[in-house]
DRENROGU-258986 format. One line per 3 residues: number of its first residue (from 1); for each residue x, y, z of C-alpha. Coordinates in steps of 0.5 Angstrom, whole numbers, plus 500, padded with zeros to 3 digits. Each point is the difference from the previous one (the first is absolute). Layout:
! residues N
NUM> X/Y/Z  ...
//
This chain:
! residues 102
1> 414/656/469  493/498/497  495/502/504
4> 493/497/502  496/505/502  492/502/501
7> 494/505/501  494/498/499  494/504/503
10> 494/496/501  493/498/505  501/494/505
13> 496/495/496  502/494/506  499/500/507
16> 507/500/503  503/493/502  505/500/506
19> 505/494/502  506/499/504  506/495/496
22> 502/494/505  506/504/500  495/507/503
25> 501/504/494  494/503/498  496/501/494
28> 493/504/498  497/498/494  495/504/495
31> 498/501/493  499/507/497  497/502/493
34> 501/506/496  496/503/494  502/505/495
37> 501/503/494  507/501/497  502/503/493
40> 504/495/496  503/503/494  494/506/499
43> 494/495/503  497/498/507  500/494/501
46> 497/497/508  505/497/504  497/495/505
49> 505/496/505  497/495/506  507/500/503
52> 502/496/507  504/504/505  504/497/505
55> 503/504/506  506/497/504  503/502/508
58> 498/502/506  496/506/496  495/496/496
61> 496/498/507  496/506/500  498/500/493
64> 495/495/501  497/504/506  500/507/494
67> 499/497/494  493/498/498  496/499/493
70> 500/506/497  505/505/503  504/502/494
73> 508/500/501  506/501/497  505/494/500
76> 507/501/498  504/493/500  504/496/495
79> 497/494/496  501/492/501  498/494/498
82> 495/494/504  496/494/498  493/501/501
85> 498/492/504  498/497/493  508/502/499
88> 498/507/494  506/505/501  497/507/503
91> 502/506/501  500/503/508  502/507/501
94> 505/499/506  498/506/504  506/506/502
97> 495/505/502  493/501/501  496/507/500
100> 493/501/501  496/504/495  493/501/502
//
């Protein structure tokens, strides 16, 4: 079985979008960014990712009320593939779990 896993630890760069499908099923949407340093083959190398997160059920309600720009999270989930409106792919880490770091 080929796993599609990730962790990203980031800050809250976008202010949380709340919206209900017809269907009721709930999404929160926000962006976080991520900067570091990781070595690569003996050199540092900075790492900047500005990634869209989205969270699904009943649980990504209260996100919207508890992250705000700034607070600096750990967002473990798996990635996928969406179309931007001007129809560019994006990649949009669908949230499994979410912890406050700060």
């Amino acid at each position: 079985m080929i796993e599609n896993c990730l962790t990203l630890i980031g800050h809250v760069v976008k202010t949380p979008k709340l919206s209900t499908t017809p269907a009721g099923l709930h999404h929160c949407q926000f962006s976080i960014e991520h900067r570091s340093i990781q070595t690569e083959d003996g050199l540092n190398r900075q790492a900047f990712v500005r990634m869209q997160v989205v969270a699904t059920g009943d649980w990504s309600r209260n996100l919207a009320s508890e992250l705000t720009e700034g607070v600096q999270i750990s967002v473990s989930g798996f990635i996928n593939r969406h179309e931007s409106r001007n129809g560019n792919p994006i990649l949009v880490l669908h949230a499994q779990q979410i912890e406050m770091i700060n």
